[in-house]
C-alpha positions in Angstrom: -4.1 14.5 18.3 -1.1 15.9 16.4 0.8 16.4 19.6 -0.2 12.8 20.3 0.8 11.5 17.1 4.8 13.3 17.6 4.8 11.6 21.4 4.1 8.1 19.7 6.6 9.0 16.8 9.2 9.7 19.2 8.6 6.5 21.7 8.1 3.8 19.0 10.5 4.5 16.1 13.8 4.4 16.7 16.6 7.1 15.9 18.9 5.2 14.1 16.7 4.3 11.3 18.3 6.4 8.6 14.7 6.8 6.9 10.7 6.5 7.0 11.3 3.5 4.8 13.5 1.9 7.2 11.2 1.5 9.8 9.5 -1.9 9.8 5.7 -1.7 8.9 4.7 -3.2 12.3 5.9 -0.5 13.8 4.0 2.3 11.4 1.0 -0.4 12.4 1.3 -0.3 15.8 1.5 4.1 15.7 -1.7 3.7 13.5 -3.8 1.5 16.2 -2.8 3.6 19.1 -3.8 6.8 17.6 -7.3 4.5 17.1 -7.4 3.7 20.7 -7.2 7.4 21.7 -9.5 8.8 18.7 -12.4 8.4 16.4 -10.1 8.4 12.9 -11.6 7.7 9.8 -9.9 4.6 8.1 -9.2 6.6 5.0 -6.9 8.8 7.5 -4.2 6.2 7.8 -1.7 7.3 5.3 -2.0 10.7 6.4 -1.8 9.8 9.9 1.5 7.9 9.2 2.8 11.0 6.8 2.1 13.0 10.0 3.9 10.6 12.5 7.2 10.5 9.5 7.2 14.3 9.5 7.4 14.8 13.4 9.9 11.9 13.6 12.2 13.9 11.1 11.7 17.3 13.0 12.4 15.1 16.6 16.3 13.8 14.7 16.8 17.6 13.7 16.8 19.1 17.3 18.6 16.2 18.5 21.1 17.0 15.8 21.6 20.5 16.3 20.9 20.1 20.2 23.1 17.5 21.1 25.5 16.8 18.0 26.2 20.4 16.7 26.6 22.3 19.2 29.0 20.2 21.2 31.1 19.6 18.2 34.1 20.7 20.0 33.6 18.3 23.0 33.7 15.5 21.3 33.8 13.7 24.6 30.5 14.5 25.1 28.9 12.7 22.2 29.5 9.1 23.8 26.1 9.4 25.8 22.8 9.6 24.8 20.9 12.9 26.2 19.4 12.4 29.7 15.4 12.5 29.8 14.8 11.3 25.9 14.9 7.5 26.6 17.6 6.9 23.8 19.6 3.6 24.6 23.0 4.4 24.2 24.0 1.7 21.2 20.7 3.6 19.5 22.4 7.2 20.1 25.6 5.8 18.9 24.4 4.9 15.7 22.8 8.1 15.4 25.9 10.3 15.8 27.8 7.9 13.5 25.2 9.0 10.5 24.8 12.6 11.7 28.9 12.7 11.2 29.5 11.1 7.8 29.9 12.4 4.5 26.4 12.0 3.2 24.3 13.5 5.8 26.7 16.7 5.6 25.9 17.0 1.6 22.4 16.6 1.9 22.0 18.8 4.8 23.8 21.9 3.1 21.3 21.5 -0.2 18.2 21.5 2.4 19.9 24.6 4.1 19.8 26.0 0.2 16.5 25.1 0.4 15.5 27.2 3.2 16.8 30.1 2.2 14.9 30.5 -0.7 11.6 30.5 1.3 11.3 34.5 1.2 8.0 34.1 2.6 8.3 31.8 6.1 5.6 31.7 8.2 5.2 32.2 11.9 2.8 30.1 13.2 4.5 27.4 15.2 2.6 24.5 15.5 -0.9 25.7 15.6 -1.6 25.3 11.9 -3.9 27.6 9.8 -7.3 26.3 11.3 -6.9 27.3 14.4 -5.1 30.6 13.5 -8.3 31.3 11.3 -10.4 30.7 14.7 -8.1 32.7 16.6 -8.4 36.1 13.8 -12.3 35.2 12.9 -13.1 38.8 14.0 -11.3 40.2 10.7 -12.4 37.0 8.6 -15.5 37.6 5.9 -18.0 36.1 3.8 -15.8 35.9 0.9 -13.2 32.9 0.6 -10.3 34.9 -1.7 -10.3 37.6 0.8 -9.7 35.3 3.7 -7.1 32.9 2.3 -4.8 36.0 1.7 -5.8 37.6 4.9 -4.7 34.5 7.0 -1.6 33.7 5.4 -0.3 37.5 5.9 -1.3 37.5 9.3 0.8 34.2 9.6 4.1 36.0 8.9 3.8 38.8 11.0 5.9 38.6 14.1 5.6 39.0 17.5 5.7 42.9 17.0 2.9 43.0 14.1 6.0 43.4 11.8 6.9 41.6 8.7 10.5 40.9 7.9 12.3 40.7 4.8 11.7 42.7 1.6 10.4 40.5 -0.7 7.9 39.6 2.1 6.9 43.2 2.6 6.2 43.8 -1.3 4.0 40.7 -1.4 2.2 42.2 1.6 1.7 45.5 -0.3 -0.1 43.8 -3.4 -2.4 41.7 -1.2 -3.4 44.8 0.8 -3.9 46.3 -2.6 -5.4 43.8 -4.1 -7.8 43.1 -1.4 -9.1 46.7 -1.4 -9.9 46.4 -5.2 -11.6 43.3 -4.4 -14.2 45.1 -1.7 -14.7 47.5 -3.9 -15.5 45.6 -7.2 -12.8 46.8 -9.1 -10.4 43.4 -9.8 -12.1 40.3 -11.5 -10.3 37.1 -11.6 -11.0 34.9 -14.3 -8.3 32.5 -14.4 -8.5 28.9 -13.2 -6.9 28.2 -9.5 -6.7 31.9 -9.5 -7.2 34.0 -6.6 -5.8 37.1 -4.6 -3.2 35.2 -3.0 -1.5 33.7 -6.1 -2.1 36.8 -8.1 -0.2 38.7 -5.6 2.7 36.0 -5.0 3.0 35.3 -9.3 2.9 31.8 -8.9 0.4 28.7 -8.8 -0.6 26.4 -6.0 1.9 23.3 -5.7 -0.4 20.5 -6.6 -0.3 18.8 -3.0 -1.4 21.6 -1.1 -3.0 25.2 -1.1 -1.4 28.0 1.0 -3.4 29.5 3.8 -5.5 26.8 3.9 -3.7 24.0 5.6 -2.4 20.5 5.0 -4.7 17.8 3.1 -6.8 20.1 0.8 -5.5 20.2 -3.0 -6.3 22.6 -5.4 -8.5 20.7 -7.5 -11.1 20.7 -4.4 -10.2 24.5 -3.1 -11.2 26.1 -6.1 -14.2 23.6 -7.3 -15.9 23.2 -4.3 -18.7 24.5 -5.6 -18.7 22.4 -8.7 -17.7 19.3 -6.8 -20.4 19.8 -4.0 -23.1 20.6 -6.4 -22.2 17.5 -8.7 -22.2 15.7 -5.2 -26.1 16.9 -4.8 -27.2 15.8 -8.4 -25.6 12.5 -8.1 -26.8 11.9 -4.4 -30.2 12.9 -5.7 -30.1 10.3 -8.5 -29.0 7.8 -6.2 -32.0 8.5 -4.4 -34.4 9.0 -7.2 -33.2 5.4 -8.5 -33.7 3.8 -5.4 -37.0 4.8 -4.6 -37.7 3.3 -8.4 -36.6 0.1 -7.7 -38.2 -0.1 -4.5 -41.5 0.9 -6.2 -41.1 -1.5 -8.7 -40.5 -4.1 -6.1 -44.1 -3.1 -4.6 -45.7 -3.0 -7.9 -44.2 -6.5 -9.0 -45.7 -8.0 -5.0 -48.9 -6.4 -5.5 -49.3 -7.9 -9.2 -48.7 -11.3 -7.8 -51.3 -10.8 -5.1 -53.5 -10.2 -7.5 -52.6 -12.5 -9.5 -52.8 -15.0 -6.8 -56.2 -13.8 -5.3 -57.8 -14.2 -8.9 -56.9 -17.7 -9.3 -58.5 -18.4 -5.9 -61.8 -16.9 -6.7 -61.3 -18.7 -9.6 -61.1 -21.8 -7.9 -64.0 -20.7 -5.4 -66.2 -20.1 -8.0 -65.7 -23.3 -9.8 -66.3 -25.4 -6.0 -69.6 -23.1 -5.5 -70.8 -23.5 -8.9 -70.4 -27.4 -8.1 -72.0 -27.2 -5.4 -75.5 -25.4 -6.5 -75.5 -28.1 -9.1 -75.4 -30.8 -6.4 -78.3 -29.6 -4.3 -80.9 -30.8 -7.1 -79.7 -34.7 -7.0 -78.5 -34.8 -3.4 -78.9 -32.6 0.0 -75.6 -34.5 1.1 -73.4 -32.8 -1.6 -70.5 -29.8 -1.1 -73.5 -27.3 -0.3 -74.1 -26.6 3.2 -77.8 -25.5 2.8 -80.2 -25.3 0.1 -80.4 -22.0 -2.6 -84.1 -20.7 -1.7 -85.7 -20.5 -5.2 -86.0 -16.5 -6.6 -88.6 -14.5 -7.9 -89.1 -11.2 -9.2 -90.8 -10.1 -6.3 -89.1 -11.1 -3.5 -85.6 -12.6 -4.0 -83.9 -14.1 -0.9 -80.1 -15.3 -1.3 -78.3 -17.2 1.5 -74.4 -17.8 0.9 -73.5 -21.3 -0.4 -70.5 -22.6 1.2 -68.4 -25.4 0.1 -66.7 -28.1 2.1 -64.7 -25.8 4.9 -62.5 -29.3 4.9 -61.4 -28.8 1.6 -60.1 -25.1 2.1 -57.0 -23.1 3.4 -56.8 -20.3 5.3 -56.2 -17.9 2.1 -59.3 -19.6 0.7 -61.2 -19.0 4.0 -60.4 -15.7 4.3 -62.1 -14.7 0.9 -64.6 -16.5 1.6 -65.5 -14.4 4.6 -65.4 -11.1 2.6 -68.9 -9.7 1.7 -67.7 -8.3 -1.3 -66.8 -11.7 -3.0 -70.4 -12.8 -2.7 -71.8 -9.8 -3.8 -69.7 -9.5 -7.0 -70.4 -13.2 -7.3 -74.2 -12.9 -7.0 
């Protein structure tokens, strides 16, 4: 996706923008929606999807710089047209060279060559990136998280030869071997905050965009809370549960009471018709009651269910009616 992202960077923006700011947001859009069309991105990836896309736009005007401008400083001649195979219109190209030649591109190109040279510690991992380095060297990876972040950013700065250049680079080497030992065998305890091997052995604290060895995207803050921040995730996902299934019980509770509610007042009202219609069978057979009550006695009582006017009833009403259990309790 990353090789994608440079390939669109290159193709829609246009060299002679002089910034990232330049470019018109329709075109930032238009990088965004294409890298949607290829890939599953989460929406909250945009910025760092365009960040990406600004990044590999700036490396792409470098080697066209020192490709194509630099080095053919003395042929002047051969500035005029744009490089074959790159699909730079010439008017574009011209522009470029123009801003690559003046005054203020020269002054801010010598401070970031100051820059560079006071990275002691430059790694060598191309473009692959420290997760799939840490893939690539999981055989000498372990359980514990300090130990790996300082193994894979000193295997990152080894070259081609398994050699590490530069002497500040080998005495930083030396204290994370050294420190490493000591922390396999129980001996070095860290108890500073955002603290680990790594920063112990290179005296200095994580800048507060990034973390070393880890790759881009992941601050501080998270790297060294994740355990706090995961387990406060748990307890506050829990509660979120734990509330919900509250409220829905609640919700059940509050429909079952008016049910109840409900069926009460229509045995209620059923009582009331039936005990209308007993009192009706004395002064006429033609009343509510379907049938007579058989008279009772002590020795042999015989009941037979009264039922009023089915005309005059709903289906709620007709369904109690049809329950044994209202009789009985009736009775």
């Amino acid at each position: 996706m990353q090789s994608y992202i440079g390939i669109l960077a290159r193709e829609k923006v246009r060299i002679s923008y002089k910034s990232w700011k330049q470019v018109p947001s329709g075109v930032k859009d238009l990088i965004w929606e294409s890298v949607n069309l290829s890939y599953n991105v989460d929406p909250r990836w945009k910025k760092g999807c365009l960040n990406s896309a600004n990044s590999k736009w700036r490396q792409y005007k470098a080697l066209l710089t020192h490709k194509f401008i630099f080095s053919k400083l003395a042929k002047p001649e051969e500035l005029k047209e744009p490089p074959i195979g790159y699909g730079i219109t010439r008017d574009d190209w011209s522009a470029f060279v123009i801003s690559r030649m003046s005054d203020d591109f020269k002054k801010v190109s010598d401070e970031q060559k100051k820059r560079r040279k006071q990275n002691v510690y430059p790694h060598r991992l191309a473009r692959k990136g420290y997760a799939r380095f840490a893939d690539e060297i999981g055989d000498e990876l372990c359980d514990d998280e300090e130990i790996n972040r300082a193994i894979i950013w000193k295997k990152g700065r080894m070259n081609k030869k398994g050699q590490f250049e530069g002497d500040d680079l080998k005495m930083a080497i030396e204290k994370i071997d050294d420190y490493v030992q000591q922390k396999r065998e129980g001996k070095l305890h860290l108890e500073e905050a955002n603290t680990d091997i790594l920063s112990k052995a290179l005296s200095s604290e994580e800048h507060s965009g990034r973390v070393r060895g880890v790759g881009g995207y992941v601050t501080p803050t998270f790297y060294f809370n994740v355990g706090s921040i995961v387990q406060k995730h748990l307890v506050d996902e829990q509660f979120i549960l734990q509330q919900k299934e509250l409220m829905e019980a609640k919700i059940l509770i509050s429909q079952q009471n008016a049910r109840i509610s409900n069926q009460d007042e229509r045995i209620q009202k059923l009582e009331a018709m039936f005990r209308k219609g007993a009192c009706d069978l004395d002064t006429d057979e033609k009343g509510s009651c379907s049938v007579k009550l058989h008279p009772m006695s002590d020795e042999n009582i015989k009941i037979e269910k009264c039922v009023p006017n089915i005309e005059t009833l709903d289906d709620d009403d007709m369904q109690i009616l049809n329950n044994d259990d209202f009789f009985q309790v009736y009775i």
